[in-house]
Residue, then its C-alpha position, 0 to 999 in steps of 0.5 A: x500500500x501506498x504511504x507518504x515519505x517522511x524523511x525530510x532530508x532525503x525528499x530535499x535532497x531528491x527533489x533538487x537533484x532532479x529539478x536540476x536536471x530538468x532546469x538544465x533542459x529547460x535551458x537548452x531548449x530555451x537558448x535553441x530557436x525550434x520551442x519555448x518551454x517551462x518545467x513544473x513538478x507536478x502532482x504529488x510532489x509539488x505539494x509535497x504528497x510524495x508517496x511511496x507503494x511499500x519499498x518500491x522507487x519513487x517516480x518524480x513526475x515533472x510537466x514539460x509545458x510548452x508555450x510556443x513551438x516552430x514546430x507544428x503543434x499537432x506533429x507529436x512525432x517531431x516534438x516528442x522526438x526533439x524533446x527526447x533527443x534534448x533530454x538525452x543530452x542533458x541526462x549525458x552530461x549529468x552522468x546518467x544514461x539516456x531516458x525510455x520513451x515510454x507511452x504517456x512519459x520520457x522515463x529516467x533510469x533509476x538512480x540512489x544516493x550512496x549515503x543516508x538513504x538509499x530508496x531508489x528514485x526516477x524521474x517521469x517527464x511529461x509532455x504537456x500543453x494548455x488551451x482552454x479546454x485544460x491541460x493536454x499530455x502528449x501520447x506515445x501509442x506503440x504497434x510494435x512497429x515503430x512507423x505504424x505507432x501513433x502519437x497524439x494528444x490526449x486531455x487530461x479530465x477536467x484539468x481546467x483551472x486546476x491552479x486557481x482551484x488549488x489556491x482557493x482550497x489553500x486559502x481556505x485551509x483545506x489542503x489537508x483534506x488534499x493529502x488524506x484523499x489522494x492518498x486514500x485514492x493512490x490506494x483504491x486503485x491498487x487495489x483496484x489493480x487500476x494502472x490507468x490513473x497516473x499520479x497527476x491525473x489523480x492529483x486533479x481528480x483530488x483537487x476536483x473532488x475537494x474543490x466541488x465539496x466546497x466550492x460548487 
């Protein structure tokens, strides 16, 4: 079952090593001409609802939001393929080997700290975009055979308004009410064996649910 981690040292010391790597890449797309983009950890570890499913490696999930692009929005082939390419170069530098294109997220290796705590940790890296419908992640659909695969966007429900609705349930002193659901739905779907809920997808659905309970 899924708990909340509470080593503090460890979370901060997690948490600036990957953001730096992502920031690194942040840079270096922003410095070429092709994309604009900006970098948000995420979800759980945002706000500091990093969870953990017994002693298995935590996943830092972080946006790669892009706000303008030379390249056509709709061909997610390219952009996907020059974000991957991008990232590998950075990940390089840093030591580490190059990221798996996986289906919704770029996914790092797994890497551990040799001193204190030893928890094993990666880094999810999604590509996403905003209009006014909400937010929008870029979906890698494999066949098996690499021409026939399908890349597409894909919304995430009801993800519209999502940091104003945040900031509304913080003013009113309710994130508390944030961390207990999220956890308690983390763990229904696995009891569920429900895999098709990533953790910012469930992150939204607990901002929704506490957001409509008082607000609505």
């Amino acid at each position: 079952m899924y708990h909340y981690i509470e080593d503090k040292v460890f979370l901060k010391d997690m948490k600036y090593l990957c953001s730096n790597i992502i920031n690194q890449l942040v840079q270096l797309i922003n410095n070429d001409s092709l994309m604009e983009v900006e970098a948000h950890l995420v979800g759980s570890g945002a706000k500091n609802l990093i969870t953990q499913n017994s002693n298995e490696p935590i996943d830092l999930d972080y946006n790669l939001m892009i706000i303008d692009s030379e390249i056509n929005i709709n061909n997610c082939r390219e952009i996907k393929e020059y974000i991957r390419k991008q990232f590998n170069v950075i990940l390089n530098k840093n030591g580490w080997n190059d990221c798996m294109d996986s289906t919704s997220v770029l996914t790092t290796e797994k890497r551990h700290f040799t001193k204190g705590n030893h928890t094993e940790f990666s880094i999810d890296l999604a590509i996403v975009f905003n209009d006014r419908n909400g937010c929008h992640r870029l979906i890698h659909e494999k066949t098996g055979v690499t021409a026939w695969d399908r890349y597409y966007w894909n919304s995430v429900p009801d993800s519209r308004n999502l940091f104003d609705k945040v900031a509304d349930i913080k003013d009113e002193h309710l994130w508390d009410e944030v961390i207990d659901e999220y956890l308690e739905k983390k763990n229904m779907y696995l009891r569920r064996q429900d895999y098709n809920h990533p953790s910012f997808n469930v992150y939204v659905e607990t901002v929704n649910q506490v957001f409509n309970k008082y607000f609505d």
